[in-house]
C-alpha positions as CSV (number, residue, x, y, z in Angstrom):
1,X,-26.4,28.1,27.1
2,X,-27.1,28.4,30.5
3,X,-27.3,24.5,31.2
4,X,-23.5,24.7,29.8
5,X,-22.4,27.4,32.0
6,X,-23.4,25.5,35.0
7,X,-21.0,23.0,34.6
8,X,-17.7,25.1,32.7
9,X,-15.3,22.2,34.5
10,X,-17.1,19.8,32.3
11,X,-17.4,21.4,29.4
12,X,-13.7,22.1,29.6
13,X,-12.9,18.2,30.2
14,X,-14.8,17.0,27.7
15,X,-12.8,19.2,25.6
16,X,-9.4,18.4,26.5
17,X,-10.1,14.6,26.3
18,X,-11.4,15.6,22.6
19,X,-8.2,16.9,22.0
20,X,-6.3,14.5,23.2
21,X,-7.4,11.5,21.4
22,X,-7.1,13.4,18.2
23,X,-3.7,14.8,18.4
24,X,-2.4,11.3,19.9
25,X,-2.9,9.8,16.4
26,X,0.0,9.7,14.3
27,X,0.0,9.7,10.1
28,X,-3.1,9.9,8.8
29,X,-5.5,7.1,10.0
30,X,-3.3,6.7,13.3
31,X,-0.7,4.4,11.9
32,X,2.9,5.6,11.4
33,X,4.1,7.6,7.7
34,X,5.7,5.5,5.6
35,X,9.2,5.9,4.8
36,X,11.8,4.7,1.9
37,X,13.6,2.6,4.3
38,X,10.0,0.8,5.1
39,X,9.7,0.1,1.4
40,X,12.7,-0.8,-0.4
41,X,13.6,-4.5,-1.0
42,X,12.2,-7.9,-2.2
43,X,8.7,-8.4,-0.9
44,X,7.4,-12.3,-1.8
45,X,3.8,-13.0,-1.6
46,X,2.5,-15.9,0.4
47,X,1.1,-17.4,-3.3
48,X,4.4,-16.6,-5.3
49,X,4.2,-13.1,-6.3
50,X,7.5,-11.0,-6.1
51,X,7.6,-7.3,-5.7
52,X,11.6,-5.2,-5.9
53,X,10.9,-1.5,-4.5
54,X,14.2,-0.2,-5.6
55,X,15.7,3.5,-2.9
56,X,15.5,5.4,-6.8
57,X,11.5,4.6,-6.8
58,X,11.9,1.9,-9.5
59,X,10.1,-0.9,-9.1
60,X,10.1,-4.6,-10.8
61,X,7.3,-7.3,-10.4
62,X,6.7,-10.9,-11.3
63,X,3.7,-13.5,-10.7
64,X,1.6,-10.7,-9.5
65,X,-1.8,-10.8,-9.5
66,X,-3.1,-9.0,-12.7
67,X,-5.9,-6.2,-12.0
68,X,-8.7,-6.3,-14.8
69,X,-8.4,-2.9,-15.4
70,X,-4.8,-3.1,-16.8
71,X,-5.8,-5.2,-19.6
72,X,-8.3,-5.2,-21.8
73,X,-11.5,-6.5,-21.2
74,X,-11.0,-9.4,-24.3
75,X,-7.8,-10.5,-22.6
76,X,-8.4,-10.4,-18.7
77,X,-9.7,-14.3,-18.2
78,X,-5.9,-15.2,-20.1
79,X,-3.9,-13.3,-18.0
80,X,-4.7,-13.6,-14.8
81,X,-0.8,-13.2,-12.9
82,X,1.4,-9.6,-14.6
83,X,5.3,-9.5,-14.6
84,X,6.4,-6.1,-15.7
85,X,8.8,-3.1,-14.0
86,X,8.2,0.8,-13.8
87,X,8.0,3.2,-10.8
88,X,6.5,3.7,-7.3
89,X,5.8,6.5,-5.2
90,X,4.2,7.3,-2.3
91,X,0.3,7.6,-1.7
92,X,-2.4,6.3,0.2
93,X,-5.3,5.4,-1.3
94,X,-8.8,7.1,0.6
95,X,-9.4,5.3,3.5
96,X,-6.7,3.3,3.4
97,X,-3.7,2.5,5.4
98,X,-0.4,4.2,3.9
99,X,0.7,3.0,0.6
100,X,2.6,3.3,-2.2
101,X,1.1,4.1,-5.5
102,X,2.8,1.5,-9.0
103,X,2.9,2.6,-12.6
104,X,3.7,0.7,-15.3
105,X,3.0,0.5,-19.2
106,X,1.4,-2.4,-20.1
107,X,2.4,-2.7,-23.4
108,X,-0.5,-2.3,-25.5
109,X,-2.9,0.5,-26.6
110,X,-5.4,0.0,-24.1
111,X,-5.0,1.1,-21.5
112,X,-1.0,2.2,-22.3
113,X,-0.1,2.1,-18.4
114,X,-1.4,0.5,-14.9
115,X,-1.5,1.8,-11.6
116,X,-1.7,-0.5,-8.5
117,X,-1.8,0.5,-5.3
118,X,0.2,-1.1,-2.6
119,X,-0.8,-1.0,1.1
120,X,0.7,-1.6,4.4
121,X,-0.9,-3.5,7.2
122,X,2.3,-4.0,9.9
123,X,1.6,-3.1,13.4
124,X,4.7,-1.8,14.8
125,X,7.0,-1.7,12.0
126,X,5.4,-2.1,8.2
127,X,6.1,-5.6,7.9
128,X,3.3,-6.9,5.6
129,X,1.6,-5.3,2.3
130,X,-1.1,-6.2,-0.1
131,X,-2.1,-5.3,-3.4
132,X,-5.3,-3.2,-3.6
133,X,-6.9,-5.6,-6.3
134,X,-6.2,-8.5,-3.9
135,X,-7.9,-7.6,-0.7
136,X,-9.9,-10.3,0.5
137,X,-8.0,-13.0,-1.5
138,X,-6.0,-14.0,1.1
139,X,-3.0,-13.2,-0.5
140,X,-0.5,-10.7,1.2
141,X,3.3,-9.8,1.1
142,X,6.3,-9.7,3.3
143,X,10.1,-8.7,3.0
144,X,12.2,-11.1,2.3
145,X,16.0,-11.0,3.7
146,X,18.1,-9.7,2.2
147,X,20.7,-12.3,1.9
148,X,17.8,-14.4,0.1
149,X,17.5,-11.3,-2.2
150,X,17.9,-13.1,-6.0
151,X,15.0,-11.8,-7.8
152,X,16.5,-9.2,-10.3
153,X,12.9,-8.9,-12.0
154,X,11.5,-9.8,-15.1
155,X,13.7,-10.5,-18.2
């Protein structure tokens, strides 16, 4: 204690330049809360995938990328792209940038609904997304205007 109380001016720096880094963060992993406005619209994927967030939390998808997990095991090699609707919400997955959290039924017994996890990666506004079961294939999403906005989901 006593090598401390030598230098109180230090101590006291060091302490205030703690807390300042840590209450300069914003959100939870210093990267802004997400917000309905952020999410809502037509997001296209850069390999054909088409995601509609609707403002109500209703969501429709086509050409996505199919996590294994949502089908059965005897199926998953067959099916390798979903097209399906349901409902969003927010959540961020551990570790994760902010995200939104998709459920949908899949339509057969096992398993009876999916959830996917969409996640942000814009800088200064949330401009970009991926799917959780993509990362590290290369394939991401980004809004589409919304004059170009004809994808009324799957039929």
């Amino acid at each position: 204690m006593k090598r401390f109380s030598r230098h109180p001016a230090v101590v006291a720096f060091l302490l205030a330049a703690s807390f300042a880094v840590t209450s300069c963060e914003s959100g939870r992993f210093g990267y802004e809360e997400l917000e309905t406005s952020d999410i809502a619209g037509t997001w296209e994927s850069n390999k054909g995938g088409l995601i509609v967030f609707a403002e109500d939390g209703a969501v429709s998808f086509s050409n996505i990328t199919q996590d294994p997990y949502c089908v059965p095991e005897d199926l998953r090699n067959a099916v390798p792209r979903a097209s399906g609707a349901g409902k969003w919400s927010f959540e961020t997955v551990p570790d994760e940038r902010p995200g939104v959290k998709i459920e949908s039924p899949t339509g057969k017994e096992r398993p009876a609904h999916c959830i996917l996890y969409a996640i942000w990666t814009g800088k200064e506004s949330q401009d970009r997304m991926y799917l959780r079961q993509d990362d590290g294939d290369g394939e991401s999403y980004k809004r589409i205007p919304a004059d170009r906005n004809d994808f009324e989901g799957p039929k």
